[in-house]
N, C-alpha and C positions, 0 to 999 in steps of 0.2 A: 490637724490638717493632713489630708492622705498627699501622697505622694503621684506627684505630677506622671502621667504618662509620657514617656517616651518612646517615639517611634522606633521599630525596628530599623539598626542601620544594615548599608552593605556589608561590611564583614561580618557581624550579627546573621546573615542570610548565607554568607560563604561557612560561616558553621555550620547553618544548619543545613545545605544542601549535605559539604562534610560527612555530617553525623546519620544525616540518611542514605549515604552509601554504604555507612557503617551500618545499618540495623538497626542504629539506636532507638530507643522507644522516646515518644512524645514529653515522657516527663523526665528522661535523663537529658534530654538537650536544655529543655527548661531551667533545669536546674545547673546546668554547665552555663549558663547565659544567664542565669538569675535573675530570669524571667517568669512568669505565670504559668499553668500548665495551659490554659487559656487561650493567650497570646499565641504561642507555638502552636498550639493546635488549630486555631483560627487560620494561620498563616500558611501550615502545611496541606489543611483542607480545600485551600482555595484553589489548591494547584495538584497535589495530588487527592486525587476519590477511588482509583482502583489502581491495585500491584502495574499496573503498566504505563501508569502516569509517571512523569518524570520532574523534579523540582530544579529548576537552575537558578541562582542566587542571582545571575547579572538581569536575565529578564525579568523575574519574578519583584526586586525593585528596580527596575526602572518603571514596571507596569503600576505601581506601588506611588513611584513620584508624577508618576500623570494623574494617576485617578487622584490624587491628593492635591491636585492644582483647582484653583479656583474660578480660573478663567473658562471661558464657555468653551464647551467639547467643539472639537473641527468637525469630527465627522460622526457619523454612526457607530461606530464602533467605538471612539472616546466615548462616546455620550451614554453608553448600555456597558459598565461592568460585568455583568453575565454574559453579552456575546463576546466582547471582549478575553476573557480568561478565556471562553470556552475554543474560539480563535484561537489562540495562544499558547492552549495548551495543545493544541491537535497541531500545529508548526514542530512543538518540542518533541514530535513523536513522527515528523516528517511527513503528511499527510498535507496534500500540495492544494492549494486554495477551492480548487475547481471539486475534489472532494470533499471539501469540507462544506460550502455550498452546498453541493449534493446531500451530504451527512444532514445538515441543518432543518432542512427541506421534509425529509423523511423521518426526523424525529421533534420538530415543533413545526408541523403541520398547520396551524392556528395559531402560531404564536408571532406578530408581526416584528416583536423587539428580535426574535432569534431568526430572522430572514435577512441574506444578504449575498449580494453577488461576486461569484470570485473576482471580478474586475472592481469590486470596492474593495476588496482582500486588499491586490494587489497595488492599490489607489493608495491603500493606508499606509501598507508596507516601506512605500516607493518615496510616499511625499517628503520625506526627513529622511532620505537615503545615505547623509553623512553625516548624520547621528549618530549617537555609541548605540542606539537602541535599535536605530532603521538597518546598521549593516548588521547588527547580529540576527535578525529579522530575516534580513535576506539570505544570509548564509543556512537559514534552516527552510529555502525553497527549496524545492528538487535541483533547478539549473538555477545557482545563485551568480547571476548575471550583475552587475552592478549600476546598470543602469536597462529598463526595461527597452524590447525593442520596436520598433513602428510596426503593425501590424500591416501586411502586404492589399493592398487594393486587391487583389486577384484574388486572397486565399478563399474571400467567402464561397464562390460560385466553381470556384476550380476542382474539376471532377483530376487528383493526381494518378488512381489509381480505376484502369478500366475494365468497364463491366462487372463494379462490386456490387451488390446486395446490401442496400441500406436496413441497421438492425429494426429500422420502422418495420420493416417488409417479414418480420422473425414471427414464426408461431407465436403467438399469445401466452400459451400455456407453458411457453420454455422460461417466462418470468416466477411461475410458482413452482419451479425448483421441485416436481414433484417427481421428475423421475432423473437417475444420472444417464449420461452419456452426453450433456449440453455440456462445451468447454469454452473457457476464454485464456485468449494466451496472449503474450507481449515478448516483449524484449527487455531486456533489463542490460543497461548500457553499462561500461565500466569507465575508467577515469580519461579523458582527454578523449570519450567518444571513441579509442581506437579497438574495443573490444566489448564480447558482449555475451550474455547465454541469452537461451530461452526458459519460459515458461508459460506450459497449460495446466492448466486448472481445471477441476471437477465442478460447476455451481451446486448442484446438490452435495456430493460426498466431500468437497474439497483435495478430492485426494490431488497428488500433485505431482508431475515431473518437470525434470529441469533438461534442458535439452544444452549440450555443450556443442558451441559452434566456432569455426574457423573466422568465418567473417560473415559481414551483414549484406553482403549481396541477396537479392531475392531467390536466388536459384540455390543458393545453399542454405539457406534458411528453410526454404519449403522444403527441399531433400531431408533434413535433417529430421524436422517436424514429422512427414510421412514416413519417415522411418522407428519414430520413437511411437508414433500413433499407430500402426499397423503392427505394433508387439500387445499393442491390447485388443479384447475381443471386440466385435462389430458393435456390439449391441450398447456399448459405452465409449464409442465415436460416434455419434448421431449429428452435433450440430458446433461449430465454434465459431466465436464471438471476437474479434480483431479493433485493432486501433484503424490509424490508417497510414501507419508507418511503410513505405515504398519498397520493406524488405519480403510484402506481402502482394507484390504485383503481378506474381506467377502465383496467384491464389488457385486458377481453373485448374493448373497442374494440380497443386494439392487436391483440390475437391477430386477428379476425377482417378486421384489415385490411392483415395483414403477411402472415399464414398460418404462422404462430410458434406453437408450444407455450409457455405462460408459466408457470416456476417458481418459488417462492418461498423461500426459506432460511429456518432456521429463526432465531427473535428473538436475538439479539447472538450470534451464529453467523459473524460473519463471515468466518472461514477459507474457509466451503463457497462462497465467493465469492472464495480468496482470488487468480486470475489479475487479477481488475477491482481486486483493493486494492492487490498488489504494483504494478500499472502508475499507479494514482491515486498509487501515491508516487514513479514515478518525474516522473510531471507536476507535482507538488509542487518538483520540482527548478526548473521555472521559473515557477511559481506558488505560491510558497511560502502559507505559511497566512498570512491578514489582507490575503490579495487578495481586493479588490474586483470578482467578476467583471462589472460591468457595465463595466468600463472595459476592460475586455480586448477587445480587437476581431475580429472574424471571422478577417482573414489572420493575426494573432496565433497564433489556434485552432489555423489550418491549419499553420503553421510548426510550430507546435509535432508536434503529430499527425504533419506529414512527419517532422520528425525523429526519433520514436521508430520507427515505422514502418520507417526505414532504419536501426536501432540494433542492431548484431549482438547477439545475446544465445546467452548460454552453455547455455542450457537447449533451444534450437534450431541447439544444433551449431555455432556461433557463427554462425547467415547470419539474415539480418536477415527479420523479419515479414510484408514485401513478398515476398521472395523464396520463405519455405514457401507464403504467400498462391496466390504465379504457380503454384508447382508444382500445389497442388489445382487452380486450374483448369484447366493444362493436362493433369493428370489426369484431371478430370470430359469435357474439349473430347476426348481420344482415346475415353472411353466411351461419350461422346454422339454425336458426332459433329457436333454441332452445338450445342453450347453453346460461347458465349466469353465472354469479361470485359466487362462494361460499361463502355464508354469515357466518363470524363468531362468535362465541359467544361471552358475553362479557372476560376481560382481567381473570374474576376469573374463568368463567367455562373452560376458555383455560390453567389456570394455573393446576386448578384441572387435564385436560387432560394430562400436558404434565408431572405429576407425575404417572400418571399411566405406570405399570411398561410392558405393552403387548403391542403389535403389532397391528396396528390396517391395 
């Protein structure tokens, strides 16, 4: 008579998270757990399929003792194991419901089990909120609030920020990403909201600057902006793509002092921005959330910046954001004939510049 299965337990899983921070390969944790190579492998495929998936021992069984329950699923997501993991794991890599939606949409186009709306995200997350499973849940939203909040009667219809440019109203062609100078930018908050940088982003080349600011007033945020945008050439500020955050209410100033079309997305829409979110998470990689960014320092900024910059990435043919960056312009420099790249100074005469407090 063969021997009974037994399930994987929790500390069986705190191994094996463990031993894959270690490197370990699939059949030494097996064999540390004197388990099947099988089993292990079943169990880490589920949760991690590429280098940037992440395995957590506390989510991964808890999701383990739901789907193992007999009782009928609550909701859509109980009830579909595939959208479920697929949820779950996109949470473990901080990627906020309204993207993931978005994400859903765009790559099971036809597939009714893998559609679902961030407000069931948030339905599911919410419902068992003082559960061991619902608060660790929450702790991997962007703003882990602990209890969701009413949504405002007004926000639907509420024009906050005047005279913007809905991205409905955006050239058509600025969605096929076929030429650079289209940019989308944000803010990326630090801890207690009391601090913050920017960031624009390239949609085509990805290339990327970080913009360090004082504070989130609208007037110094557009200043800082046209000034980090007018060190690059005309021809790669064409158009940029915005939230609808208030720090952008002196938008006309920028427009008319960049020479920039300025867009706006529509309210918790964040996919239509989603080049500037995918890159804020990967800067989150070294500014994780309950950074303080006043303590972050300029060359900080820049190191960081260089090194995404020089980051191959798969969606650019694996060559790095610099390098699609050189090609437009040596594209644009054979059609011109006379346009080249702005050469900049070094990291301290830029630092020096970007304390100056004027417009340039």
């Amino acid at each position: 008579m063969g021997k009974k299965y037994k399930r994987l337990s929790f500390e069986e899983r705190v191994k094996i998270e463990t031993f894959l921070i270690e490197k370990r390969s699939k059949s030494y944790i097996a064999k540390q757990l004197n388990r099947s190579t099988s089993t292990i492998t079943k169990e880490i495929n589920i949760w991690v399929r590429k280098p940037t998936d992440i395995y957590k021992a506390a989510i991964a069984h808890f999701c383990a003792l739901e789907t193992n329950k007999t009782k009928r699923a609550e909701d859509k997501i109980n009830e579909h194991p595939r959208l479920k993991i697929f949820i779950y794991r996109s949470l473990l890599k901080g990627t906020s419901p309204e993207l993931i939606s978005g994400q859903l949409k765009l790559l099971y186009p036809n597939d009714p089990v893998m559609s679902i709306s961030y407000e069931s995200i948030y339905k599911h997350i919410y419902k068992h909120r003082q559960s061991s499973l619902g608060k660790k849940l929450i702790k991997l939203l962007p703003y882990h609030h602990h209890t969701r909040r009413a949504k405002r009667k007004f926000a639907k219809n509420r024009v906050r920020i005047k005279d913007q440019v809905s991205i409905k109203d955006r050239p058509k062609h600025i969605e096929d990403r076929l030429e650079a100078g289209h940019l989308e930018a944000d803010l990326m908050i630090g801890v207690g909201q009391k601090s913050a940088i920017g960031t624009i982003v390239d949609r085509k080349t990805r290339h990327l600057i970080i913009v360090k600011i004082e504070n989130r007033k609208s007037e110094t945020v557009t200043q800082q902006f046209a000034k980090y945008l007018n060190m690059q050439p005309k021809y790669l500020r064409k158009t940029m793509t915005y939230d609808n955050g208030m720090e952008m209410a002196n938008h006309k100033w920028l427009s008319e002092n960049t020479g920039m079309d300025i867009y706006f997305a529509h309210p918790y829409s964040s996919w239509e921005r989603g080049t500037n979110e995918n890159t804020n998470g990967l800067i989150r990689r070294f500014l994780p959330k309950g950074t303080d960014f006043n303590n972050v320092t300029f060359e900080e900024l820049k190191r960081i910046e260089n090194n995404l910059n020089n980051r191959p990435r798969k969606v650019l043919g694996f060559k790095t954001p610099n390098q699609i960056r050189k090609e437009e312009i040596d594209k644009m420099s054979r059609g011109n004939g006379l346009v080249s790249e702005i050469t900049f100074g070094s990291l301290k005469s830029l630092k020096s510049y970007s304390e100056n407090k004027h417009i340039i």
